[in-house]
Each structure stands twice: as C-alpha cells, then as structure tokens.
N, C-alpha and C positions, 0 to 999 in steps of 0.2 A: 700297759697301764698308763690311763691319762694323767699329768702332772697335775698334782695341787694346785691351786692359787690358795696363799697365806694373806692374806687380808688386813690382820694384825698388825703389821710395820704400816699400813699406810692409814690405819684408826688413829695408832699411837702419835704418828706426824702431825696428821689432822687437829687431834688434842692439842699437841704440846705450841703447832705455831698455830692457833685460832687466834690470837692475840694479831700475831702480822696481819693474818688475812683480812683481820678488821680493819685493821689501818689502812691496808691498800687500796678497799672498799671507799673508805670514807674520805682517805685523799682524792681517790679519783674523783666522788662525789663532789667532794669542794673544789676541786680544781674544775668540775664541769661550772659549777653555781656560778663559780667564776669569771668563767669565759662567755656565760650566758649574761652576764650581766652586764659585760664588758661590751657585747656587740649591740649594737644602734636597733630600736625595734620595727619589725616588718608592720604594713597594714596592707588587707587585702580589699580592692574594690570589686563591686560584680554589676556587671549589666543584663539584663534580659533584653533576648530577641524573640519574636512569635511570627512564627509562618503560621500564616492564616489562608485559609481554603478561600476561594471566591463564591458568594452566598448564593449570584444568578451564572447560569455560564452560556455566554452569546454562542449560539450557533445558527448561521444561516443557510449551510450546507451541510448537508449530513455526509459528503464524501471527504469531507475534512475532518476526521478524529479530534477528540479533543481528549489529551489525556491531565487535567489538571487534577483530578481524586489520584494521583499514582504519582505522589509528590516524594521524592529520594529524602525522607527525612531524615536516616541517616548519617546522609552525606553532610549534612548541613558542619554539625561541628569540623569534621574536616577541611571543611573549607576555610574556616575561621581561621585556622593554622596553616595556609598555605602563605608558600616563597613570595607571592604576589604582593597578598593585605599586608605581610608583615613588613616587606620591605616600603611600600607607602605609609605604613603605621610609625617605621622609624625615621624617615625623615621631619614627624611629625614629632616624635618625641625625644629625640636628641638636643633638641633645644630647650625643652622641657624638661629633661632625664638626663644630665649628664654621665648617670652613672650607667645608664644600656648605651653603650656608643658599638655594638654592633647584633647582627643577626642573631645570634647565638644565645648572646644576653636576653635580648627580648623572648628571644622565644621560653627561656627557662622562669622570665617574669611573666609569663601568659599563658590561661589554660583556657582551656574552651571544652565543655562538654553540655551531655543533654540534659533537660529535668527529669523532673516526674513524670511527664508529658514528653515526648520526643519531638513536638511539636514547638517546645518550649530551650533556648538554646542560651547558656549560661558564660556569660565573658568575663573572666575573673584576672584580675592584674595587680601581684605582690611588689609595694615597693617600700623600703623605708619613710617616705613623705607622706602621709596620707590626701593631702590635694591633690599633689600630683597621679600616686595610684588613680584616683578617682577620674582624673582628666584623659588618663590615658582609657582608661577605661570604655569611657563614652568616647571618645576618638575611634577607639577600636570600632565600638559598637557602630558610628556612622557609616565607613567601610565598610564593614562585611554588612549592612545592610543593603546600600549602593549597589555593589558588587554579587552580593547572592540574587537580588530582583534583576540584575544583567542576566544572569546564567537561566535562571530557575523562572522566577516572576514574572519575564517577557518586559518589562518598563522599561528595558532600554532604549527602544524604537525599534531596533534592527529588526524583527518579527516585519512590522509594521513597512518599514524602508524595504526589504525584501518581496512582502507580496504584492506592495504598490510597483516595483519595477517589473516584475513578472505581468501583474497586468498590463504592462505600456506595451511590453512584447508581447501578449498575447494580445491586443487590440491591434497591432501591428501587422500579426498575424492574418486575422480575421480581415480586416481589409483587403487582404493581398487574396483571400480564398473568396472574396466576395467579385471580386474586380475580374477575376479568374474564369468564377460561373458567367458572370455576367458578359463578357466577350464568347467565351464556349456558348450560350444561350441564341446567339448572334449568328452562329453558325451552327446550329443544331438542325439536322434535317430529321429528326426522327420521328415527328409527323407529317414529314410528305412522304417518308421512305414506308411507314405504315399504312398509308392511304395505298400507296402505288402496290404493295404487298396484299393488302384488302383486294384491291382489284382485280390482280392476275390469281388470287386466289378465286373469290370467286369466276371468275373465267375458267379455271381448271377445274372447280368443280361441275361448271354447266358442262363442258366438256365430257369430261366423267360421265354425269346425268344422264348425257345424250347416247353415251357406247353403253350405257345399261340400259337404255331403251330402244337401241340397236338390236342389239343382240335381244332382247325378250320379244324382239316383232321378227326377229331371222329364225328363233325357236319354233314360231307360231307358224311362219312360211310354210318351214320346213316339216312342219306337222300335218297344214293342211295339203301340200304336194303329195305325199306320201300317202294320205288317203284316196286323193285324185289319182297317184300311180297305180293305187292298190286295187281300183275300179268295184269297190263297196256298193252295198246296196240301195247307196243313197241318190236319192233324184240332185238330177243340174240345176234344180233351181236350191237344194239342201245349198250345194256347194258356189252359187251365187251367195246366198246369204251370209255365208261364211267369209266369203272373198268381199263382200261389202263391211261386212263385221271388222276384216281387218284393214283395209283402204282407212275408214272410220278408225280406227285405232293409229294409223300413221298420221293421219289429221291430227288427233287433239295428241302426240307426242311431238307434234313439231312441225312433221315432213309435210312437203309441199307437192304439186307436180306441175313442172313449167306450161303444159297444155291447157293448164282450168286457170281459167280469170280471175278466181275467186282469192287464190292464194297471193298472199301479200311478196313483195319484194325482200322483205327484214327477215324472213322465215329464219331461223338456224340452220336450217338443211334442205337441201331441195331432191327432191329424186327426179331423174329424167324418165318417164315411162307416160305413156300415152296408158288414161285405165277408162276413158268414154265408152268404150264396148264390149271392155270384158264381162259385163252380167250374162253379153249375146252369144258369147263367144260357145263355141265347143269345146268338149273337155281336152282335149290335145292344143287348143289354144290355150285354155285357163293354166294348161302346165306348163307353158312356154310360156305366159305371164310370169310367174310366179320364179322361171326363173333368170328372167331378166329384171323382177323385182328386187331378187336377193343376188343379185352380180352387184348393181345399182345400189343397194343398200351395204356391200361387203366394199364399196367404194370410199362412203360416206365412214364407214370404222376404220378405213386408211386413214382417211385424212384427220380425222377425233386421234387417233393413234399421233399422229403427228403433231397437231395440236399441243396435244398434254404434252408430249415429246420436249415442245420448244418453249414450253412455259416454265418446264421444272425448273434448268440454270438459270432462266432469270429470277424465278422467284429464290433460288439458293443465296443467289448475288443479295437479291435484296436484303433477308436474313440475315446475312452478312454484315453489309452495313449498316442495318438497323439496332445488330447488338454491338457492333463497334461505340454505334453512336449512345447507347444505352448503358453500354460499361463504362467509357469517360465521360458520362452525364451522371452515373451512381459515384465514379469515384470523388468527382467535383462537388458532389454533391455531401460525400462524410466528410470532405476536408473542409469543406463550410460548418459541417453541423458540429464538429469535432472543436475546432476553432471557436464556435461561438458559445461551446458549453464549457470551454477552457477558460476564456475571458468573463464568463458569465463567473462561474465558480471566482473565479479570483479576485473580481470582481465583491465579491460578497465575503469572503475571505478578507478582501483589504478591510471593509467595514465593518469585519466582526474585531480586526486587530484595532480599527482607530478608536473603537467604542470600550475596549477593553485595556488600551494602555490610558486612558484617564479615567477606569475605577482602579481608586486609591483605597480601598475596603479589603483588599487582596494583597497576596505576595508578604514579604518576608518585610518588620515592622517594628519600629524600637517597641520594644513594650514597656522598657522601663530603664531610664537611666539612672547611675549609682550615684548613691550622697556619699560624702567625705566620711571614710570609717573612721570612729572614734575610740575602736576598742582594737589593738595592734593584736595580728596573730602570731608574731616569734619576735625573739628567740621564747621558748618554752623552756622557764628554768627548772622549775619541777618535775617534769616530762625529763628534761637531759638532765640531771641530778640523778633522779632514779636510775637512769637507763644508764649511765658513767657508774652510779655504785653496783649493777648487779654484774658491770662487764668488769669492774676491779673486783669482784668476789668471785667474777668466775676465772679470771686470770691470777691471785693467787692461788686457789684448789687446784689447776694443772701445774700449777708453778712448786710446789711443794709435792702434789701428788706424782710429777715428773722428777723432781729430785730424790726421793724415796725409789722409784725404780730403777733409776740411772744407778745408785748406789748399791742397789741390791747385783744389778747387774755386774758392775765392779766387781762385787767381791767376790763373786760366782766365781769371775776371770782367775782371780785371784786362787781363789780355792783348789781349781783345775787346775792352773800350772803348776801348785805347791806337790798336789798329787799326783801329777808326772814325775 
C-alpha cells in the first residue's frame, strides 16, 4: 500500500500565515526599490562597425587566388574582445574611467556582438557617466577598426612589403639564371656536334646504299653465271647482252674500272677487272669473268662492312654529346623560364597589392559613432522590485511549507517512540 500524502496541514498553514508571506513579499520588494535607487545610474553607448566587400577586385594574375567574397564574418565580434584591443583600449581609458582600472573590469563594461546583418558589428560600452561611455566607446570603435583591416583588410602594408621583397628575390634570381644561359650559350657545341652527326650520318647511309647495291649486282652475277654454267639454249651473243646489261648497271650504281678512261677518279667504289673484251670472249672466259667480277665485288662489301663498322662509335659518341649538350641547354633553359614567370607573377602581384591598399571603399569602416545616451539603462527599479517581491513570495511558501513538514515529521518521531 502506497502512503497518503495529507495535504490539509499545509492548506491550513498556507491560510493561516498568508498575512507573513505578504510582508516578506513586500519587504523584499521595498528593500529592492531601495537599493535600486540608491545605486548611481548606468548608460550604455553603442558604435557601429561595417565590413564592406571591395566593389572592383584587382587581379592581374589568375595564379594568385583572391579570396575576398570568403570574409570570416563571424570572427569579427570576436576579435573585438580580444587580450590585445582591450589592453590598448585600457590604457586609453584609465585616465578617462577611473572606475575600469583593470582587464576584467573592462571587459564586463564591453560587449561586442553582430546586427541584423553579420556584416554589421555592434560596440556597446556600460558606464555610470554617460560621456565617458560614449568616449570609450568610439575609442573602442577606432581600434578594432585599425586592427581588424591589419588582419582581414590587407591595409596594413605587410601584404604589400611582403610581395615587393619576394620580388627583389625573384629579380635576383632571374639574373643569376640569365648570366647562367648566357655563359652555357658561349660554350654550347650542339650545332657543330649536329652538323658533324648529320655528316657521318649521311656517310653511313651512302655506305649502307652502296652494300645494297652490292649485293642486288652479286644476286644478278650470280644469276647470270649459273645460266652460262648451265649451257642453256641460248646464243653467246644472248649472254653478251646480258653481260653488257649488267657492266651498265655497275656504271650508273657507282663502280668504276681502273682500265677505261672514262671513269672518274671520285668514283665511290672502283672494281679492278679489265671488261674491254669480254663481249669476244668465249663462254668458259665469260665465266671466269664473272667470277673474278664477284671476288672483286665481295671485296668492295668488305670494305662497306668496315666502313659502317667504324662510323657507328663515333656517331654514338656524338649522340652522346649532343644530348649532354641538349639536357644542360633544356635545364638552363626552365631555370630562366621558371625564374622569369616567378618575377613576372610577383611582379604583377606587388601592383595588384599597391593599387588595392589605397582603395579606401573596402575593408572593415566606422559606420557610425555613438552620441552621449541620454536615457540611462540601470539600475531597473521596477524590473528588480518585482523580481525581489516574487523571490520574497517564493521564499516564504518554502519557508512555512518547510516548517509544516519538519513538524509533521517530528511528531511522527514522536508517536513511534511512544509506541515502542
């Protein structure tokens, strides 16, 4: 079985002291009215500050970001309330305010928050004086305007003094990369070492040229021998024609023969073979031609053989050097180009900073300083009157509703022990 609660003893209390509770009520109430009258009245001053966006925004390089739409406009009141402003604010107002003579003080006489607008930042300062509020107030407000365009606004210089020394270094730079090519340029052999690589190039090609038109006339030899061996039903004057056919063919591929007048000294290749009478000859001579034409001619792919042989390492060597000379001529040549789009950018950078710390149309901006309030905000006698008589009306109802249970409890005690 849950126990009762009796309710009745604490009606009946209620009744009978309502008379106290009122008085408790209403002394507290006049003792508040009292003490509200008695203290000196507050007034609060208020200043506006406005961060303002910049209307044009300098850019003369697009690899410099500009993030001025991505303004911390949160931050802003905070900062109003930093260790920094305020301790500059108090040396400003301890002469003016005797009564903030420290950190603590100020800060509980200073509010800073945002408007309606977050863009819009409200500096409020409670003081007994109302000039003084007002003074400190706009004091305030100069400070954190000072101080927010350091951080936020770029008007400090430092922006400015920062990319102007980067560019002295990077002109510094660029000089030393131009001084650099221009000595390497002085000693650059990579068109004579292309010319000389041209040359024995082609030389190895003619070379080349010449063992494929070796061998497609030792094919042809060795074709028509083999008919002459094979004693075919063809007449000696068929295989005259044939044997002139290819004489005529070693003519316009080059070869020469030291016995006829006609052939020049510069020939490429010369074959040694007497050929004045092989039209006359017999077929047992024309085949002994033919193969001391092709002994004579396997002579001549020796030496092509060896030719190209002794061309290839120096053309490697060449190669060689020429892309040595080709690598430190490409890398001399990004540490110029690198350097001078360093200096260029920063360059254009420093101008974008000099033309943007004197618009004044931007950055963070008194909007409005505060006039001397005329209408004080505390002490609030009416506000703490009421608020004193509902807290004496609620402290006698525990106050009698507490002594009704204490007493009930008592006698409880009482009753139990009688009952033992």
């Amino acid at each position: 079985m849950e126990e009762e609660i009796d309710l009745r003893p604490y009606m009946q209390a209620l009744l009978k002291s309502w008379k106290w509770i009122v008085v408790v009520a209403v002394l507290a109430a006049v003792v508040a009215f009292v003490v509200s009258s008695l203290l000196p009245p507050t007034y609060k001053a208020t200043a506006l500050v406005a961060v303002i966006k910049p209307g044009q925004l300098v850019q003369f390089d697009e690899r410099f970001a500009a993030l001025a739409e991505t303004q911390p406009l949160k931050a802003y009141p905070e900062l109003a309330t930093s260790d920094e402003i305020l301790q500059e604010l108090l040396v400003e107002v301890s002469e003016i305010a005797p009564g903030i003579h420290s950190l603590e003080a100020l800060r509980m006489a200073t509010e800073a928050s945002a408007g309606a607008d977050p863009s819009i930042v409200r500096l409020s300062v409670t003081y007994d004086q109302p000039e003084v509020a007002a003074e400190i107030a706009n004091l305030w407000a100069e400070l954190y305007v000072n101080r927010a365009n350091e951080i936020f606004g770029d008007q400090g210089g430092e922006p400015l003094a920062y990319f102007e020394s980067q560019r002295e270094n990077a002109a510094q730079e660029l000089a030393r990369t131009e001084q650099t090519l221009i000595e390497f340029q002085a000693r650059n052999r990579s068109v004579i070492l292309q010319n000389e690589l041209t040359s024995l190039q082609q030389a190895q090609a003619n070379q080349l040229a010449k063992q494929q038109q070796i061998t497609t006339i030792l094919q042809d030899i060795q074709g028509l021998r083999s008919q002459l061996e094979d004693g075919t039903s063809q007449t000696t004057s068929s295989y005259r024609d044939q044997l002139t056919a290819l004489l005529l063919q070693i003519r316009a591929f080059g070869g020469g023969f030291i016995n006829e007048t006609a052939v020049s000294s510069q020939s490429p290749w010369q074959i040694q073979i007497d050929a004045n009478q092989f039209t006359d000859a017999r077929l047992g001579e024309q085949i002994a031609f033919l193969t001391s034409l092709q002994a004579a001619l396997a002579v001549q792919v020796a030496e092509v053989e060896t030719n190209v042989a002794g061309l290839e390492p120096q053309i490697l060597v060449l190669q060689q050097q020429k892309q040595e000379m080709d690598t430190e001529n490409n890398r001399l040549t990004r540490d110029y180009m690198l350097a001078e789009e360093t200096y260029t950018a920063l360059a254009r950078k420093a101008d974008e900073e000099r033309i943007t710390s004197q618009d004044t149309s931007s950055g963070v901006r008194l909007a409005s300083r505060t006039a001397v309030p005329e209408q004080s905000v505390g002490p609030r006698k009416l506000l703490n009157t009421a608020v004193a008589g509902l807290l004496g009306l609620f402290f006698g109802l525990i106050w009698v509703l507490g002594t009704v249970w204490w007493s009930q409890g008592v006698t409880q005690s009482r009753t139990a022990v009688t009952t033992n």
